[in-house]
C-alpha positions as CSV (number, residue, x, y, z in Angstrom):
1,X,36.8,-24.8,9.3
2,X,34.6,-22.4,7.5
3,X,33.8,-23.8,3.9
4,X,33.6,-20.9,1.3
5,X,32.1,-20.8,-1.9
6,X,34.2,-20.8,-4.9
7,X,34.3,-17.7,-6.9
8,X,32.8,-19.1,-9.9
9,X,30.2,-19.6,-7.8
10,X,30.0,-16.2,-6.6
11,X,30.6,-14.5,-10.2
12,X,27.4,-16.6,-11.3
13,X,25.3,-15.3,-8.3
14,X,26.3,-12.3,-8.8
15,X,25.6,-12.4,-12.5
16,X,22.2,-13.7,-12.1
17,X,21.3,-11.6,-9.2
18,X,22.4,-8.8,-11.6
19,X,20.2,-9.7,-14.3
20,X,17.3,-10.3,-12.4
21,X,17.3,-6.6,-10.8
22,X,18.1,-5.2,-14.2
23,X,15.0,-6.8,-15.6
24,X,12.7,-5.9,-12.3
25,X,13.3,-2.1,-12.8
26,X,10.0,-0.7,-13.5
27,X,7.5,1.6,-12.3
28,X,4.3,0.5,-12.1
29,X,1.9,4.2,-11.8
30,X,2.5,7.7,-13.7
31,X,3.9,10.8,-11.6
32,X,0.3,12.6,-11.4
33,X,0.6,15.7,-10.3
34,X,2.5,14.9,-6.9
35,X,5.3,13.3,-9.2
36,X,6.2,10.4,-7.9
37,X,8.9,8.5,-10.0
38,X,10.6,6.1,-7.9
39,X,11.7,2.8,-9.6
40,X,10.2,-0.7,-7.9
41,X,12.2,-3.6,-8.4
42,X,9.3,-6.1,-9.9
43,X,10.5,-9.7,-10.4
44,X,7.4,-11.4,-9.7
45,X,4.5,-11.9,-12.0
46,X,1.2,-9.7,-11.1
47,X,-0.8,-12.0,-12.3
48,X,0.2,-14.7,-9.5
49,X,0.6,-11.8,-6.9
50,X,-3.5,-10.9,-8.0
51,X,-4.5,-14.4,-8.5
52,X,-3.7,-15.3,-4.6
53,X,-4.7,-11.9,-3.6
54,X,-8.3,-12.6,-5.3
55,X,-8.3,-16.2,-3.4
56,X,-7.7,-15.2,0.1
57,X,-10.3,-12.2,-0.6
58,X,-13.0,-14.8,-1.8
59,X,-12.0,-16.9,1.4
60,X,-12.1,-13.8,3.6
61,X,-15.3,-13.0,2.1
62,X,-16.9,-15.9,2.4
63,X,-16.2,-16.6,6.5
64,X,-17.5,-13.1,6.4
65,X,-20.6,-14.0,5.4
66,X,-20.4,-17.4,7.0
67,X,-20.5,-14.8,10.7
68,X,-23.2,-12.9,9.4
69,X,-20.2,-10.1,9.7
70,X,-20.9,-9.4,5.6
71,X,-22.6,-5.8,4.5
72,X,-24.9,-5.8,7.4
73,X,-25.1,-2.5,7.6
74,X,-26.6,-1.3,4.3
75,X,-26.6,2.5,5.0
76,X,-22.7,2.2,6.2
77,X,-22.0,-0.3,3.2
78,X,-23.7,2.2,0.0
79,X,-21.4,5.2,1.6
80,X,-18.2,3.3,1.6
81,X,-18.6,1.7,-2.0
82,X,-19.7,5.5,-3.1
83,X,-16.8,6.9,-2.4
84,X,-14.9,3.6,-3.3
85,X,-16.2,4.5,-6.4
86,X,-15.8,7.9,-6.9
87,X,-12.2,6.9,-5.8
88,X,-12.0,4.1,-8.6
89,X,-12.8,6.8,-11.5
90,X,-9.9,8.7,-11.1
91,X,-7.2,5.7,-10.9
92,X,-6.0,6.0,-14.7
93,X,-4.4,9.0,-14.1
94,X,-2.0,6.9,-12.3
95,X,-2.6,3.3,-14.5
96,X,-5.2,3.3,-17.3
97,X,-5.0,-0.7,-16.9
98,X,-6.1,-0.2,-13.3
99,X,-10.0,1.2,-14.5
100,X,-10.3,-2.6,-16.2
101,X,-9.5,-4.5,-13.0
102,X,-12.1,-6.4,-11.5
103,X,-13.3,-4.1,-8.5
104,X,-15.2,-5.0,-5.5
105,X,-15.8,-3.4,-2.4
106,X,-16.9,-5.0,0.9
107,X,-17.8,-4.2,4.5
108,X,-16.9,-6.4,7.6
109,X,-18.2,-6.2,10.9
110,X,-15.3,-5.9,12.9
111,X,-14.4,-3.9,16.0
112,X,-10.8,-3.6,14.3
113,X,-9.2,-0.1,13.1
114,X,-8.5,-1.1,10.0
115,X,-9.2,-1.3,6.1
116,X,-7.2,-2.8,3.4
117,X,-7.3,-2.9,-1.1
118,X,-5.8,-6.2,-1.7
119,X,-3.6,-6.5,-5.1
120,X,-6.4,-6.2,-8.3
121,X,-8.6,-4.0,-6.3
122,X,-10.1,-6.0,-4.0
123,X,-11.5,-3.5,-1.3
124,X,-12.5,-4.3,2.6
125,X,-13.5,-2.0,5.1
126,X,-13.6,-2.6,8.8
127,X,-16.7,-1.0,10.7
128,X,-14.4,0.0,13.2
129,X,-12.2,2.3,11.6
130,X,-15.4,4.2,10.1
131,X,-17.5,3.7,13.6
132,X,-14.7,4.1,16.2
133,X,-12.9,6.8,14.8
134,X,-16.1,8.8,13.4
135,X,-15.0,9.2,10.3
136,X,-16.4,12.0,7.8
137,X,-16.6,11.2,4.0
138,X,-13.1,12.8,3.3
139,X,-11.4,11.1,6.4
140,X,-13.2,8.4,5.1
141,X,-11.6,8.6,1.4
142,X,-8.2,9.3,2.6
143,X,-8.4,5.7,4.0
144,X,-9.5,3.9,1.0
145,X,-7.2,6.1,-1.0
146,X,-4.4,5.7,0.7
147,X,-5.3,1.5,0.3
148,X,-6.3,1.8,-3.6
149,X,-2.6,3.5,-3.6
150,X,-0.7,-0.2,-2.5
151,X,-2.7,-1.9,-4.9
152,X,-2.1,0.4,-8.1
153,X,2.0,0.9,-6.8
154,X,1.9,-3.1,-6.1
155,X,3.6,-2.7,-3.3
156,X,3.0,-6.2,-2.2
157,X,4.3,-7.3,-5.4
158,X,7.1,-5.7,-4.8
159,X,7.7,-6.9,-1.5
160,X,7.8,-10.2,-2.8
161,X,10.1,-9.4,-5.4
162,X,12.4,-8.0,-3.1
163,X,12.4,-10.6,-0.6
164,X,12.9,-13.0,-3.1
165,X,15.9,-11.0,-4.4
166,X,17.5,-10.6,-0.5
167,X,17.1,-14.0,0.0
168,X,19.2,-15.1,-3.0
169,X,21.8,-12.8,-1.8
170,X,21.7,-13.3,1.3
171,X,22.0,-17.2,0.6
172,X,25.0,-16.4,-1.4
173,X,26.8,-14.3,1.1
174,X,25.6,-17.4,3.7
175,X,27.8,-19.7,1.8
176,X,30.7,-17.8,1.0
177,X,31.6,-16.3,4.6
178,X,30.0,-18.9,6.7
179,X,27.2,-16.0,8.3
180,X,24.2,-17.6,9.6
181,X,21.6,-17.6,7.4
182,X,19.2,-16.4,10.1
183,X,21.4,-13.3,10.9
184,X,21.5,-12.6,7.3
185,X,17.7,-12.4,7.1
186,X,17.6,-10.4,10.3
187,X,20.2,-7.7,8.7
188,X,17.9,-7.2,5.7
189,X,14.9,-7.0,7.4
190,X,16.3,-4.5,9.1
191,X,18.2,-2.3,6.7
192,X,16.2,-3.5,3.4
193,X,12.4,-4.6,3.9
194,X,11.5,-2.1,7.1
195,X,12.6,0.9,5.4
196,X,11.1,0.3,2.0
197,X,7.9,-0.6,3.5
198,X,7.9,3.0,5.1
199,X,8.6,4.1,1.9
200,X,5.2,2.3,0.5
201,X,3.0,4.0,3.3
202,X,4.4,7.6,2.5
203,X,3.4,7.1,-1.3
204,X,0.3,5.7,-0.9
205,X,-0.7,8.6,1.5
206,X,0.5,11.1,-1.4
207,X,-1.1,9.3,-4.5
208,X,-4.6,9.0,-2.0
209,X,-4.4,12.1,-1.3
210,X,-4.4,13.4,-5.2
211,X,-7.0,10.2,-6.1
212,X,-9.3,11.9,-3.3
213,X,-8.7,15.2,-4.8
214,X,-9.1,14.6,-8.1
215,X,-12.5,12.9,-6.7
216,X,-13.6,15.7,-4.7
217,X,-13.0,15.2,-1.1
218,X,-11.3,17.7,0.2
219,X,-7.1,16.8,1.0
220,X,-6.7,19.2,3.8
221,X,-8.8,16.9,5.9
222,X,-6.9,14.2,4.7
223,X,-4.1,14.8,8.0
224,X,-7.6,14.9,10.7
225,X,-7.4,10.9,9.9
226,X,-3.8,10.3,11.0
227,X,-4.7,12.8,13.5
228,X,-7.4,10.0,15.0
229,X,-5.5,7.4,14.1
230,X,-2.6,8.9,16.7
231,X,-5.4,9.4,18.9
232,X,-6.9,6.2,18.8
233,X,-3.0,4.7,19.8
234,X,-2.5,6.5,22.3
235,X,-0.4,8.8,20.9
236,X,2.3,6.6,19.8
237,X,3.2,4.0,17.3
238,X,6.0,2.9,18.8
239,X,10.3,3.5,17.3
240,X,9.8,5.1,13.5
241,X,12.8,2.9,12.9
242,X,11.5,-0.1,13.3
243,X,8.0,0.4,12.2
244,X,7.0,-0.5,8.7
245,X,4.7,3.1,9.2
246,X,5.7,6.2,9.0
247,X,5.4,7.4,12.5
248,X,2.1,9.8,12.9
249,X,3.3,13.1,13.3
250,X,6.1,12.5,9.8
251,X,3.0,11.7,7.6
252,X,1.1,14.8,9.1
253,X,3.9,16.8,7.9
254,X,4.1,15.1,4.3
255,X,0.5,15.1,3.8
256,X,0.2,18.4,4.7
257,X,3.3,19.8,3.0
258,X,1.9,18.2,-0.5
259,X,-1.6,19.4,0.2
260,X,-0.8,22.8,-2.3
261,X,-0.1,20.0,-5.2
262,X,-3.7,18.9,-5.3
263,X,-5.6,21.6,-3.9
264,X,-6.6,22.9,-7.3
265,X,-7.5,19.2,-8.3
266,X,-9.8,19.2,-5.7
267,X,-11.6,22.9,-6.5
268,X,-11.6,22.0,-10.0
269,X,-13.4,18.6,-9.1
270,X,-15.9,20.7,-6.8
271,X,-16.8,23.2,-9.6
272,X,-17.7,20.5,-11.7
273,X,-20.1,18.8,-9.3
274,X,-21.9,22.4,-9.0
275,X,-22.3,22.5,-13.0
């Protein structure tokens, strides 16, 4: 026999559940001039999403440096914080609050393809994305542009919040048809968290490639990365559907397609420089 819940029970879930994505609603950056506007359901604090994210940085860090893997090269290191920085000026067009947080930007030794901007702007850089992939200075700030992006959307914020909303659900629905619990989880995984998290990747391409307009690197080289990045796979990443990326070739075709938005941010970034 399959005990069910009884529907007081399930009105109060529901109730609360209600309530709490009610109150979540937000959005956490401005439009800038590729307008994004999509609401992020935000039921977590920031400060104890940034408070971890800045411990497991300092950790990070500090094997790093442990390895001798920290800023060893100096030349490689001063070019990567540059254009982290140039990057970092233009952020309050998308969050004013953003230009106060507490920056840093490091480089690790590391054969790895890969960078990352933890939540709060904490910045690392693998050698082996810039090495292995030969990246120029705009390939080069369409990756960190595309990982200041996550941290000023908060998408890991809001990939707590919504995991911590599906699991309430999906507890309730547990207990009032008898579903595993598991499968549950397994269902929104699939239908919920996947899918969002593409969702994440595709804006933090767009609002990189505007932050690397706005700071003069030039968007239309912005696709050459993914390009490499295809490249460097083998050309695949696998079924789009159950990827948490965008699969190569789709985000070629939206950065491209959105390259006319921020052309002129760029130009008009350029002409400045030559004044």
């Amino acid at each position: 026999m399959v005990w069910k819940a009884p529907s007081s029970l399930l009105r109060w879930a529901g109730l609360l559940l209600t309530a709490l994505f009610i109150q979540g609603c937000a959005n956490t950056t401005s439009g800038g001039a590729i307008g994004l506007n999509r609401s992020q359901l935000l039921i977590v604090s920031s400060d104890t999403v940034n408070a971890q994210a800045a411990k497991g940085f300092q950790q990070l860090t500090a094997d790093a440096r442990s390895k001798q893997k920290l800023n060893n090269d100096a030349a490689l290191t001063q070019r990567v914080r540059n254009i982290g920085k140039d990057l970092i000026a233009q952020v309050g067009v998308f969050r004013p609050d953003a230009l106060k947080w507490d920056w840093e930007i490091n480089v690790f030794d590391s054969d790895e393809i890969n960078a990352f901007c933890a939540p709060g702007g904490k910045i690392g850089v693998y050698t082996g994305i810039v090495r292995k992939l030969k990246l120029t200075d705009d390939e080069l700030a369409a990756v960190m542009g595309h990982e200041i992006a996550h941290a000023l959307r908060e998408h890991s914020r809001e990939q707590v919040s919504q995991k911590a909303l599906t699991g309430l659900v999906t507890s309730a629905i547990s207990a009032a048809t008898g579903v595993p619990g598991e499968l549950m989880d397994a269902s929104s995984s699939m239908l919920i968290h996947l899918p969002n998290s593409r969702s994440m990747e595709l804006e933090s391409d767009l609002i990189g490639l505007e932050l690397m307009a706005r700071a003069g690197y030039d968007p239309r080289n912005a696709s050459s990365l993914w390009k490499k990045m295809l490249q460097a796979s083998g050309g695949s990443n696998g079924p789009a559907f159950l990827s948490t990326h965008p699969a190569g070739q789709e985000r070629i075709r939206e950065l491209e397609a959105h390259v006319p938005k921020v052309l002129p941010l760029y130009e008009a970034a350029r002409a400045q420089r030559r004044r």
